[in-house]
C-alpha positions in Angstrom: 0.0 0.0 0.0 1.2 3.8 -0.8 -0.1 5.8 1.4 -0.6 8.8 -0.7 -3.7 10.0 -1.1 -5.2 7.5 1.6 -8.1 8.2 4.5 -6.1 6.6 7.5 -7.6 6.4 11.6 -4.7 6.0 13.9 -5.6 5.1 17.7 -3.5 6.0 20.4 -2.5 9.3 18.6 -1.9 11.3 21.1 1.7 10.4 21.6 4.4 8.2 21.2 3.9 5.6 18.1 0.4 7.0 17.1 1.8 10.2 16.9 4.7 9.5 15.5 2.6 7.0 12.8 -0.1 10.3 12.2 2.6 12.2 11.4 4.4 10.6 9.1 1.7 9.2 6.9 0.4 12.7 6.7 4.3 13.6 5.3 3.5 10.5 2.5 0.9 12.8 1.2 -2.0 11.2 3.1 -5.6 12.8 1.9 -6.5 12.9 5.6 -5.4 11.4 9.1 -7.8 11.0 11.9 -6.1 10.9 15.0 -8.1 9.3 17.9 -7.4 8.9 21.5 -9.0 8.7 25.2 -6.5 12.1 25.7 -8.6 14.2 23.6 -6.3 17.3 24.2 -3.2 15.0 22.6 -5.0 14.1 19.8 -6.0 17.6 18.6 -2.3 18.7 19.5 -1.0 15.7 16.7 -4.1 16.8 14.2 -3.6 20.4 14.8 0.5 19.4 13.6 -0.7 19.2 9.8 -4.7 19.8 9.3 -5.8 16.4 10.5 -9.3 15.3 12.2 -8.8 14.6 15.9 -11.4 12.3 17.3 -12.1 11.4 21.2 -13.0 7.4 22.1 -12.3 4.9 24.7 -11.0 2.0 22.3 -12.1 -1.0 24.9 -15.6 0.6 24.4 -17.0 -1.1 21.0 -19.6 1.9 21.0 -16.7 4.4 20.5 -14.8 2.8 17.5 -18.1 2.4 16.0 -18.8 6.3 16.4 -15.0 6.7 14.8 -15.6 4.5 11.9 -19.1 5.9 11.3 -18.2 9.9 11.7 -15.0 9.3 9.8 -17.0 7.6 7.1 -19.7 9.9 6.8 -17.5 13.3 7.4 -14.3 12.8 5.8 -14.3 9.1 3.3 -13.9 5.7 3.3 -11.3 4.4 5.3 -8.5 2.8 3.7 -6.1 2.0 6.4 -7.1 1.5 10.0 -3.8 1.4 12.5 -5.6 0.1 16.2 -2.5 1.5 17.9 -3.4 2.3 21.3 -2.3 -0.3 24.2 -1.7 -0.4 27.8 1.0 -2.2 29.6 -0.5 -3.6 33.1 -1.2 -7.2 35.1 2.6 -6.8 35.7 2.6 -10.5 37.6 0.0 -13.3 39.3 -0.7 -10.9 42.3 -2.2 -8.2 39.3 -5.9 -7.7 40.1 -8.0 -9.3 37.5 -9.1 -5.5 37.0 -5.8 -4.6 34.9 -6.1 -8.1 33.0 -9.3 -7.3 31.5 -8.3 -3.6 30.7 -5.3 -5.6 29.2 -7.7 -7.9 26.8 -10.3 -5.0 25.9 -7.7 -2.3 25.3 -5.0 -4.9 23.8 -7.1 -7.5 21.9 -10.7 -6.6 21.8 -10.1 -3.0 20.3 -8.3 -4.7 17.5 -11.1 -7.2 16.9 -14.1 -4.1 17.4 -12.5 -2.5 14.5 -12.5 -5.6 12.3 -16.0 -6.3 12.8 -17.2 -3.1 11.8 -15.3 -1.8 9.3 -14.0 -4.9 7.4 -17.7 -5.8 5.8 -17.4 -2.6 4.3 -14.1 -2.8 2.9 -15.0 -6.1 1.4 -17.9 -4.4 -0.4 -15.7 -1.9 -2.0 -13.3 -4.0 -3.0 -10.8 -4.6 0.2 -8.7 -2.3 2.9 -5.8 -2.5 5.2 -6.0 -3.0 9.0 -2.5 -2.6 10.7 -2.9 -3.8 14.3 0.0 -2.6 16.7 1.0 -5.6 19.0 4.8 -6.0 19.9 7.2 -8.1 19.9 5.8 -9.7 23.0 3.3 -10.8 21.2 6.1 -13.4 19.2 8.6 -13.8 22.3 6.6 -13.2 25.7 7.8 -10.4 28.1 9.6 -10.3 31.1 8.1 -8.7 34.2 4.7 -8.4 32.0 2.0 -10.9 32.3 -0.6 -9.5 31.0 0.9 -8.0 28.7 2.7 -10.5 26.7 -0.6 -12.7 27.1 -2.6 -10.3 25.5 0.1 -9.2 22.4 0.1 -12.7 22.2 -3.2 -12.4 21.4 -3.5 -9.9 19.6 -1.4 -11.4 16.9 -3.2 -14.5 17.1 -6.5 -12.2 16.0 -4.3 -11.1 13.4 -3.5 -14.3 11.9 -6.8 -15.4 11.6 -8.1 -12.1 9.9 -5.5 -12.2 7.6 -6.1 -16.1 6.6 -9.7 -15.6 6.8 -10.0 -12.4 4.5 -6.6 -12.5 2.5 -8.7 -13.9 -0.9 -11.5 -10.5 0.0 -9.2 -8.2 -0.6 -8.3 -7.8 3.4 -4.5 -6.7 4.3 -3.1 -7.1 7.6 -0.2 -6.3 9.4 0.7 -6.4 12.9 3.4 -4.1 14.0 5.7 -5.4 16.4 8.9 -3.7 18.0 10.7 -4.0 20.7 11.6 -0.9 22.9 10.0 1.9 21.7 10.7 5.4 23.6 6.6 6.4 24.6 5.2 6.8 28.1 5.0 3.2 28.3 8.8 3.1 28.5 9.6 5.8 30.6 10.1 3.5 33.8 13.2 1.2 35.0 11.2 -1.9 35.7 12.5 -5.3 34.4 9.4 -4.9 31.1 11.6 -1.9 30.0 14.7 -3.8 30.4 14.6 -6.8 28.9 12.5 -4.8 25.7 15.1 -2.5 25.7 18.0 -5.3 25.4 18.5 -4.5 22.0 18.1 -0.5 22.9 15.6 2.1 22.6 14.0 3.3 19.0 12.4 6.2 18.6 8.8 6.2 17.6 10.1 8.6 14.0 12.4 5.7 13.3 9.8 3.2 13.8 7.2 4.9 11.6 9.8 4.9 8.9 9.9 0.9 9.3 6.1 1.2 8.9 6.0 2.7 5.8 7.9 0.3 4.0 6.6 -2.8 5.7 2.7 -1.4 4.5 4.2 -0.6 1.0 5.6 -4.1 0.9 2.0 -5.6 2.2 4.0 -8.1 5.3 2.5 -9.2 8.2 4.7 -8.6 10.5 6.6 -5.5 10.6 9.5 -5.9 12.5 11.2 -2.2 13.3 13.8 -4.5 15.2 15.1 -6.8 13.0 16.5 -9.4 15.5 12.8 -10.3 16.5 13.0 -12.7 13.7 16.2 -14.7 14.9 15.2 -14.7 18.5 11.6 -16.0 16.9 13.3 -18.8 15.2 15.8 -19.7 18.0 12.4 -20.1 20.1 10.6 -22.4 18.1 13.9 -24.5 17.0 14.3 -25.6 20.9 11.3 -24.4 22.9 13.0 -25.7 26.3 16.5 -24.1 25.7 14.7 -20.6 24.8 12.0 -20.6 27.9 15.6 -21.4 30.5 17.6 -18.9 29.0 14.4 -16.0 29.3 14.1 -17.7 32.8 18.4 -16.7 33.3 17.8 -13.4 31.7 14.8 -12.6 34.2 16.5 -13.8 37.4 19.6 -11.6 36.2 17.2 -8.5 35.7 15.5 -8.9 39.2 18.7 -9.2 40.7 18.8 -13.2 42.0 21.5 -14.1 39.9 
């Protein structure tokens, strides 16, 4: 996909990768971005950057991507790319309260599969679309210090899979973004998550949306901004045992026990 001339809704806009993703597709020449985010004052602060729509929703709330789909619809075009960006990294460990697991799974997993189920029909009757669903590379390798987290990512790709297998001959393109460390709000703390993501070091979301560009232009399914995922991915399925004891040594060394 070019995204020239393209109608494209980014969640999670407001900062960070959603930002950085708004921005940049508008510098490809985008016809219009709609920036959408819970922080309604950081979403009209990326749209107000270069023209764009800024649109308030809670994304675990399937009412308020329907409104964004509709509005943007109605109001601006049909939507040709849809990036469910926003995510939340909580349920740090067993002792999490099941409160921040299911924010995890709406916010993480069910935002992604809201979108889907009212907006792909439509693509299909005009001939297909693009959904790029940001999960991480948790979602392929686990995370350290993150339960819920790397559960849900898991999931979230999972979701993605099956779209794309599902609706692949329909004309419907997926691709699930998934970096490692990515310098957003998420990252700003010391904890072991941060650490073991940041292994590898710490990308910046511009440098990231740069990856994204090519990897929607050449269609993949998984966009990898850090390159390595896909060694560590097949070191992990070659010897399942060796990879889950050496992620066991690597989070003993990161919580200080060895």
């Amino acid at each position: 996909m070019e995204i020239k001339d393209k109608i494209i809704v980014v969640t999670g806009a407001a900062s960070g990768i959603g930002r950085a993703l708004a921005n940049r597709f508008n510098a490809e020449g985008a016809k219009q971005v709609v920036c959408v985010d819970l922080n309604i004052e950081g979403a009209t602060e990326t749209a107000n950057g270069f023209s764009g729509v800024a649109m308030q929703a809670d994304v675990s709330r399937e009412e308020d991507i329907v409104r964004v789909i509709d509005t943007t619809e109605s109001e601006v075009g049909p939507i040709d790319l849809f990036c469910s960006n926003a995510g939340v990294g909580l349920g740090m460990d067993l002792d999490s309260p099941n409160s921040e697991w299911q924010a995890s799974w709406d916010i993480n997993v069910m935002s992604h599969v809201y979108a889907a189920r009212n907006l792909v029909p439509r693509m299909i009757e005009r001939g297909g679309g693009y959904l790029m669903n940001t999960s991480s590379a948790a979602g392929l390798l686990n995370q350290i210090g993150g339960a819920a987290y790397g559960v849900t990512k898991h999931a979230a790709v999972g979701f993605g899979e099956w779209l794309a297998l599902s609706h692949a001959h329909q004309g419907i393109k997926v691709s699930m973004l998934c970096p490692q460390a990515v310098r957003t709000a998420m990252t700003a703390t010391d904890n072991v998550s941060t650490q073991a993501a940041a292994n590898d070091g710490m990308m910046e979301p511009e440098e990231l949306a740069e990856v994204v560009i090519v990897g929607l232009r050449n269609e993949s399914f998984l966009i990898l901004p850090h390159p390595e995922v896909k060694e560590y991915m097949r070191r992990k399925t070659a010897d399942y045992d060796r990879w889950i004891s050496g992620m066991n040594r690597l989070h003993l060394r990161l919580v200080g026990v060895a």
